[in-house]
C-alpha positions, 0 to 999 in steps of 0.5 A: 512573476514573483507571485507565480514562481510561489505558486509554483513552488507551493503546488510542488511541495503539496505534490510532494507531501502528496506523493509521499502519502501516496506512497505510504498509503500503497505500501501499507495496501501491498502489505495488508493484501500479501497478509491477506494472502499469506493467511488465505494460503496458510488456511487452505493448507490447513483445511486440506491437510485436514480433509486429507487426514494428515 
């Protein structure tokens, strides 16, 4: 019984440790993706004021 509460407990903290990689590894994806937006908005702005001559 002791051995299996060990595992148990041992399978939670890596669930955790992975969870938190997880969650780190979605943020940094979320920011890298809304930069990438930004920069592909900021750009089309760019070429059509640019085309239209303003």
């Amino acid at each position: 019984m002791c051995r299996l509460k060990d595992d148990v407990l041992g399978s939670y903290q890596w669930f955790q440790v992975f969870e938190d990689l997880l969650e780190k590894v979605i943020d940094l994806l979320l920011m890298m993706s809304m930069d990438i937006w930004s920069n592909k908005m900021n750009t089309m702005h760019a070429n059509y004021y640019f085309i239209m001559g303003i």
